[in-house]
N, C-alpha and C positions, 0 to 999 in steps of 0.2 A: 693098476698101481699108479700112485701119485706120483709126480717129480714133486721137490719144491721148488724148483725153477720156473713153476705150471700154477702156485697156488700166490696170487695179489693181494686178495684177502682173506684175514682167519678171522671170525666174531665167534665168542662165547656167548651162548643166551642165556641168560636165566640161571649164571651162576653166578656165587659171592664164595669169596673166601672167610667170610663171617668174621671178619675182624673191622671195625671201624671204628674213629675217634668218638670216644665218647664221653661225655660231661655229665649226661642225665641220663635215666633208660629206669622205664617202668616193666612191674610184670605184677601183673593181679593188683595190689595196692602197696605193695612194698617198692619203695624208690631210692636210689642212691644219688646223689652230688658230691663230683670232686673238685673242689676250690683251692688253689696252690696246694699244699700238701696235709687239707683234712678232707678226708671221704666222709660227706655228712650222710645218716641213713632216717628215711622217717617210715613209716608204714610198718612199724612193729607191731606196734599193740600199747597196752598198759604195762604189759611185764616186761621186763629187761630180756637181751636176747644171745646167744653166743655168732660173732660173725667169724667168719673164719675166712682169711685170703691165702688164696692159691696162686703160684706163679703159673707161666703156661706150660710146664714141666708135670704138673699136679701136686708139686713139696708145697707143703703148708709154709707161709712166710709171715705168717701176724696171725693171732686170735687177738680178741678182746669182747669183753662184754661190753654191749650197749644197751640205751634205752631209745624211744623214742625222739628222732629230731640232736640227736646225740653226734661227737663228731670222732674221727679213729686218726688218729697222729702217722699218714702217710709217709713221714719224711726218712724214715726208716729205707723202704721201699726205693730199689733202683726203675729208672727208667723203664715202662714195657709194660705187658698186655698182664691182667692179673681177671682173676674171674673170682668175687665175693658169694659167698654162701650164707643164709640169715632167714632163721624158721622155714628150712625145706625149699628158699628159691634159689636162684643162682642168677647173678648179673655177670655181665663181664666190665671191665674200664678198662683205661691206659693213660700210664701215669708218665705226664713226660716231664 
């Protein structure tokens, strides 16, 4: 049995709480950018696409349809961790 009066140092290896500031984040060829309060998306395709943002809850908080290089009017959106959905990938951001 441990004391804690016995243990100096605790390290974590090799974990992440998977949440980090993010501005850009690729996955396959679809890329998000959030600039003050437009989340720009490019990597769609030729055809327009449905995004759909999630808060960290799972409630849907904005759809919109975009196209390529197209931008989604954030301002909506409070503060906080949101994870976007756009042809089957999923990014996460955080909007401050």
């Amino acid at each position: 049995m441990w004391k804690l009066s016995t243990i100096k140092n605790l390290q974590f290896v090799g974990l992440t709480d998977g949440i980090g500031q993010l501005t850009r984040q690729e996955t396959g060829k679809l890329t998000i950018s959030l600039r003050e309060n437009l989340l720009t998306v490019h990597g769609i395709g030729s055809q327009p696409a449905l995004a759909t943002i999630y808060d960290i809850s799972g409630q849907i908080v904005l759809r919109a349809k975009v196209a390529d290089g197209e931008s989604i009017d954030a301002s909506a959106l409070s503060n906080g961790i949101f994870i976007i959905r756009v042809n089957n990938k999923t990014l996460k951001f955080v909007k401050q």
